[in-house]
N, C-alpha and C positions, 0 to 999 in steps of 0.2 A: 107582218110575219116576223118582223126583225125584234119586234118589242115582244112575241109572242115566246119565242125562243127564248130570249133572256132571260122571261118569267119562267118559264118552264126548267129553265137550266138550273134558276136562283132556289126555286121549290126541291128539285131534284139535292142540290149542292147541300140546303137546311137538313132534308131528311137523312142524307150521308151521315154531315157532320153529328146528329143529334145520335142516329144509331152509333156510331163510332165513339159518342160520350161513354154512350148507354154501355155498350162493349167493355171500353178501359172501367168502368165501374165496376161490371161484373168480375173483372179479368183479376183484378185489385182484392175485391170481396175474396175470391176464389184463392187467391196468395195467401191470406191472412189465413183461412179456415186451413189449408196444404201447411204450411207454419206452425200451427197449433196444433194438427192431426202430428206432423211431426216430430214435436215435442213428447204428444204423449206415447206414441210409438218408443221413443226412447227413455221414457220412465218407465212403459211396461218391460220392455228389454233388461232395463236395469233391474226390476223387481223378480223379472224370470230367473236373472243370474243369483241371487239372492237366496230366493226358494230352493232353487239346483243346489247353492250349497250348502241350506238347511236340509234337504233331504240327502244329499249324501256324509252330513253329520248323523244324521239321526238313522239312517240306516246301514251304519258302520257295523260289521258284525263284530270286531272287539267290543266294541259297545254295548251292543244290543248282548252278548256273551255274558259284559259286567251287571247289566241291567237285569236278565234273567238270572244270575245267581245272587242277587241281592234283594228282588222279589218276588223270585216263585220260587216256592217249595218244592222242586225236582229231585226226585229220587231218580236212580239208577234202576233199571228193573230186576227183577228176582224171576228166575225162572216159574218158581210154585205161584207167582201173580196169573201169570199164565192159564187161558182155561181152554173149554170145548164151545164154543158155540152153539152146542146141541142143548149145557146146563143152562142156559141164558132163556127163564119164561116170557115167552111171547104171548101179549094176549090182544084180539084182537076185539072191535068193540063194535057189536049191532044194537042200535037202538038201545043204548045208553048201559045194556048189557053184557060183562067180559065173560070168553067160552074160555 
């Protein structure tokens, strides 16, 4: 009984310590991948702050103000531009036919 036990202890004791390897490996793996998730966590941070302040360059309405009066052609409107939406021919199409 007594040699019975011991074995039984000494079997029980290997399986412990081999899951308990197995564990700190896993535990170890899992640091390393939390490490690197964290890293890139904080280069995407960094690139958000980046963008944020390319978009609020580029959507500066001085800007956008100097940008519009140096490539579109904006006129001021004229009253006589002005029309009815009644002159405006509407046509609409059945079967490849305008009424």
């Amino acid at each position: 009984m007594n040699r019975r036990f011991y074995l039984l202890f000494g079997l029980i004791l290997i399986v412990i310590v081999a899951s308990l390897f197995q564990l700190k490996h896993q535990v170890v793996k899992l640091e390393r991948n939390l490490i690197v998730n964290q890293s890139l966590i904080q280069k995407e941070k960094e690139s958000l702050k980046v963008l944020k302040a390319e978009w609020s360059y580029l959507t500066n309405p001085s800007r956008i103000e100097i940008l519009s009066e140096n490539f579109l052609d904006l006129r001021v409107l004229n009253i006589k531009q002005i029309g009815d939406i009644e002159k405006i021919p509407f046509f609409i199409e059945k079967n490849g036919e305008k009424n």
